[in-house]
N, C-alpha and C positions, 0 to 999 in steps of 0.2 A: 531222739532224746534231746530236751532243751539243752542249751549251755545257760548257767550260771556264773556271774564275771564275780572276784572277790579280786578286790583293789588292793594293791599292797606296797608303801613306801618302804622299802629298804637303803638303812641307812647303816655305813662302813661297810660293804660288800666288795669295796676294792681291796682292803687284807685277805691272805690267801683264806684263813677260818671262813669267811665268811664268802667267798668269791667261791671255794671249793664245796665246804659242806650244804651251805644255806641255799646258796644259788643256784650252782650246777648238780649236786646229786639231791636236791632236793626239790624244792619249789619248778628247776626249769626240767627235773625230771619228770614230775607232779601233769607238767603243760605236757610233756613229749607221751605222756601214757594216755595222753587224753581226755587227762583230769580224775577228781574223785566221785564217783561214785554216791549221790544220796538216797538217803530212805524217799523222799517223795518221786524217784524217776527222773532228775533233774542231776547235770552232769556241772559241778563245781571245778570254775576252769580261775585257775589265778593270773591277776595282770600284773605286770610290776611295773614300778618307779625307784630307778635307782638314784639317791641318793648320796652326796659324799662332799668335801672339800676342796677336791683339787678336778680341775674342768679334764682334765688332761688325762688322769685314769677314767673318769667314767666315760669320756668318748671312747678309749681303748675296751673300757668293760663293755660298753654299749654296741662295741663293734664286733667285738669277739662272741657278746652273746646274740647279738639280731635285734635286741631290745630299744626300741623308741624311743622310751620316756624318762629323762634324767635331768638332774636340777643339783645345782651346788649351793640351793637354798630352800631346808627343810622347812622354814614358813610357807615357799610355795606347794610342798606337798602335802603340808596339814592342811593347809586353807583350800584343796582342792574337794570338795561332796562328795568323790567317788572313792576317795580311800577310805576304807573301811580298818586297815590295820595298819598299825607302826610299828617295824620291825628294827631293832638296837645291835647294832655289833659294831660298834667304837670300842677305841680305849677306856675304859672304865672311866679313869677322870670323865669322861664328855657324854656319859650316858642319864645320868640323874636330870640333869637343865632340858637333856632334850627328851626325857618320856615325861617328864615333867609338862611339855609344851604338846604333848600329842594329848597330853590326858586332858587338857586343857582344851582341847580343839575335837574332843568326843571320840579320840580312836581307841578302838582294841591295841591292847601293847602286845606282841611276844619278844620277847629281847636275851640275850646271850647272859652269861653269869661273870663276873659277879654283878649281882643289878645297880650296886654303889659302892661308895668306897668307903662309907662304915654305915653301922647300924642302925642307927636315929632318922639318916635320909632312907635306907632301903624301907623302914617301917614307913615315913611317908609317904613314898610312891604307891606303898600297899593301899594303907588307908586314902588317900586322893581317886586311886581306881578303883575301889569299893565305894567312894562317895559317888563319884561319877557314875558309876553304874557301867560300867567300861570292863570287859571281857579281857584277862590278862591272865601271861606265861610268862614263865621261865625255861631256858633250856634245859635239858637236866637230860644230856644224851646216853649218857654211861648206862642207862639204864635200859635201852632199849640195845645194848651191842646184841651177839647172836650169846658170848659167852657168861656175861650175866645173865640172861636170859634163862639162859640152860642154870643157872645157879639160882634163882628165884625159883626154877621148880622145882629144883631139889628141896629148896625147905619148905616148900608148901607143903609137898608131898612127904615129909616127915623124914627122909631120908640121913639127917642128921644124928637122928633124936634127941637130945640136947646138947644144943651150941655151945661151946664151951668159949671159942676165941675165933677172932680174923687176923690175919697176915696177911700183909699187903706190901708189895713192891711197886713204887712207878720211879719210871726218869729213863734219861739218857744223855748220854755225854751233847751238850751246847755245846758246840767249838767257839773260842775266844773270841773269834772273827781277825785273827791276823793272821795267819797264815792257813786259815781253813773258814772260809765263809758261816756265819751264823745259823741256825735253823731258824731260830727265835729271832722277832724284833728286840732290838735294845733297849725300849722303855720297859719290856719285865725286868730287867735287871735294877732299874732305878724304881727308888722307895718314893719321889717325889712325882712320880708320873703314873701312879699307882702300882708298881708291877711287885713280884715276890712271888715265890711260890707258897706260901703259906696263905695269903689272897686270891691266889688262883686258884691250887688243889683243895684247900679245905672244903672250899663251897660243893665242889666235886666230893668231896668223902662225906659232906654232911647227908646229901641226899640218898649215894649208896652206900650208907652204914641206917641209917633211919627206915629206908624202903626195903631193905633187905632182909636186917637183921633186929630191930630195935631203936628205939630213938637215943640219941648220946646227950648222957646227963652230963659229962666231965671231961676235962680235956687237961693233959700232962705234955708242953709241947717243949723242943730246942729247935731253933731257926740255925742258920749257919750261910757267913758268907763266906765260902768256899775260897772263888776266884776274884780279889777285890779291883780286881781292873779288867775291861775288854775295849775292842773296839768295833765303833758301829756303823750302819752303813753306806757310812761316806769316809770310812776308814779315819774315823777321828778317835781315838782311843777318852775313854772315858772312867771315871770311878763308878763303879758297881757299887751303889745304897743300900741294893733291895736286897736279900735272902735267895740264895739259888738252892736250899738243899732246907728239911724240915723232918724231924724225927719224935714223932709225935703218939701216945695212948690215947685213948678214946674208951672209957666208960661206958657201955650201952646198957637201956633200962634190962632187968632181970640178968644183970653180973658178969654178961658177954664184956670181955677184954679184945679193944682191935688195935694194934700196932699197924702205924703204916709210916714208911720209908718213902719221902718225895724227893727227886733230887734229880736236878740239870747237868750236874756234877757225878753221874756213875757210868760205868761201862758196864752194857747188859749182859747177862749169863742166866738167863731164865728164858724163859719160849714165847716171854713178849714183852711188849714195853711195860704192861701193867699187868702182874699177877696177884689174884686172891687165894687165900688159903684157906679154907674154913675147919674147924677142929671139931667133933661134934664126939659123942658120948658111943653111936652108934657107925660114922659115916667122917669121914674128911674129901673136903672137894679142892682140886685145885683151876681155879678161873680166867682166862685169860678174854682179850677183847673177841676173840671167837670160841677158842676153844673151851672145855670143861674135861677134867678126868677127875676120878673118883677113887675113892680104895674104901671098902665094906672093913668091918669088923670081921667079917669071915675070911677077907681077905689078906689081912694085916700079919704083915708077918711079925716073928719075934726074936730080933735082934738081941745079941748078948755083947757089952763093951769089951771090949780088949783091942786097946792100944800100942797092943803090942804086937798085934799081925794086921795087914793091908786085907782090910774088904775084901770077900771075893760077893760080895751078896749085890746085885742089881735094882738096886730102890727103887727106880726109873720105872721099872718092870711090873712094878705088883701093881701101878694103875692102867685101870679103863678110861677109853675114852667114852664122854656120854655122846651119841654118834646127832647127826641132824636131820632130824626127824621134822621137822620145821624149816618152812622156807623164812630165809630171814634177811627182810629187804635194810637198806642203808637206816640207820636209826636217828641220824637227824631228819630223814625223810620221815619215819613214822612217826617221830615227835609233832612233826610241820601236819602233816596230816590228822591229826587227833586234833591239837590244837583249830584247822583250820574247820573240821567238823563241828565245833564244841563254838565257833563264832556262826558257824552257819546253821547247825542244827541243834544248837542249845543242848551237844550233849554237852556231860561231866569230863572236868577236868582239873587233875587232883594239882598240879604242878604251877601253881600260883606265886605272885611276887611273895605273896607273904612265905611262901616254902622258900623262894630266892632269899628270902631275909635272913633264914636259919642258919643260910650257908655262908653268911656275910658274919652273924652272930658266932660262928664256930671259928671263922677267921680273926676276929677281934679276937678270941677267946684265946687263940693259940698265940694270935703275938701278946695280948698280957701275959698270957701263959712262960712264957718264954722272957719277957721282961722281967717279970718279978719271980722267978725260977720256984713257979709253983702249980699244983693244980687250981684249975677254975671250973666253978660250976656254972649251969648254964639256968639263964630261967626260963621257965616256957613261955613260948611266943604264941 
């Protein structure tokens, strides 16, 4: 079977996001299977070029991974004919100038989210690569976990019957970074270097409340700087700008109500970092990044209040889990893989910069939202 080579400049790959998900369970798993598989018989192998700022991590990435080819000047790997794609996982500040320069130099974009750091620029990266004629993605992983997964088939399959509401929990305690090291880099927490979690998650709820359940007409948000001081990783103690915590409704078309809780600032007591709830007329599911359990209508028990004597009834109990029936591979890898078919064999692929815009559009939405302590409607893009 032929190999087919597909050129690939990755740029910010030395952040763990992108060193971990993109690189190693992705793309350099992609090489390690012995590539994709296409419809003409022809075995699509990816080559990369890493990319980045500082000479000194990409020799370290370069070494760690066996990888060749790396340059701390992204003009050297637009100007090279054999990259075929540009791939973005910077800080958001640094990502619009440089897909900006790939679009410019005729590559396919796939780039991480948010695509900018407000609306006006994300619509123009769309339109530039629709001019261009240039094949572009968004990340939009959440959507391939194993446990949405299993909750997209539940409402296909009707198993809801009408949706009524979503609930949604994400976060986990960020340690300060002084006396317990940080999980996060220190530019989320600053509002001047893009970071927030209203700018990060939203783009993330816009796609899995849209692709799930309906598209979201409105948005009711409050932002919250929790913790107004940390320190970062050079133990320099800093002011905290940005938003660690966001408590926000979401509207979706046909009257679906979705609440979701984002915050860097909770200690977890759910069965995972991110739990959905879904409420339906017939059916409730609850979603985590793998799992899914259910509880039927037939199975619903029927609690009576009284406040006055201690539960003895096991809520926990009355659901099923929806078991795995489905093998379900890493889901930035099957993102990377759709994507990298959809550049090689012109299929379809729905998860375009302009869907990256929505998710940009839904984050302006909530910090107006939150400025002027009001709901905002959204228009269609």
């Amino acid at each position: 079977m032929q190999n087919r080579i597909i050129k690939i400049a990755m740029n910010g790959v030395t952040g763990r996001m992108g060193r971990i998900q993109h690189l190693h369970r992705s793309l350099l798993a992609i090489r390690n299977q012995g590539g994709i598989p296409l419809r003409n018989g022809e075995t699509l192998r990816p080559e990369l070029v890493l990319v980045g700022r500082s000479e000194t991590r990409l020799r370290a990435l370069a070494a760690e991974t066996g990888l060749t080819h790396w340059t701390t000047h992204l003009d050297e790997a637009l100007s090279d004919p054999d990259v075929q794609i540009y791939f973005d996982a910077q800080v958001t500040s640094e990502r619009a100038a440089a897909v900006k320069a790939a679009i410019a130099a005729g590559k396919h974009i796939y780039c991480e989210k948010p695509i900018a750091s407000d609306l006006r620029t994300a619509l123009e990266l769309a339109d530039l690569a629709g001019k261009a004629g240039v094949k572009n993605g968004v990340v939009q992983d959440k959507l391939f976990l194993p446990g949405l997964r299993k909750l997209r088939a539940l409402v296909e399959n009707g198993f809801f019957g009408r949706i009524l509401s979503v609930r949604g929990e994400f976060g986990y305690w960020v340690f300060e970074g002084d006396w317990q090291e940080a999980q996060r880099p220190s530019w989320n927490y600053r509002a001047e270097d893009g970071g927030g979690v209203i700018v990060d998650m939203f783009c993330h709820w816009r796609y899995v409340l849209d692709n799930l359940f309906g598209p979201v007409r409105s948005v009711c948000a409050l932002g919250a700087t929790h913790i107004p001081q940390r320190v970062d990783e050079n133990g320099k103690t800093y002011a905290a700008t940005a938003d660690d915590a966001a408590y926000a409704i979401f509207e979706l078309e046909g009257g679906i109500v979705a609440q979701m809780n984002s915050s860097w600032c909770v200690r977890v007591y759910r069965d995972d970092l991110l739990t959905l709830q879904v409420d339906g007329t017939h059916g409730s599911a609850i979603a985590g990044l793998h799992s899914c359990k259910v509880q039927h209508r037939v199975n619903t028990p029927k609690p009576v209040w009284n406040p006055d004597l201690p539960s003895t009834h096991s809520f926990f109990a009355d659901w099923l889990d929806v078991p795995d029936n489905n093998k379900f591979d890493n889901g930035f890898k099957v993102q990377w893989e759709q994507f990298l078919r959809h550049v090689a064999e012109d299929l379809p692929f729905k998860f375009t910069l302009r869907e990256g815009a929505k998710g940009v559009q839904l984050a302006e939405a909530g910090l107006e939202s939150w400025r002027q302590r009001r709901w905002i409607e959204l228009a269609q893009i």
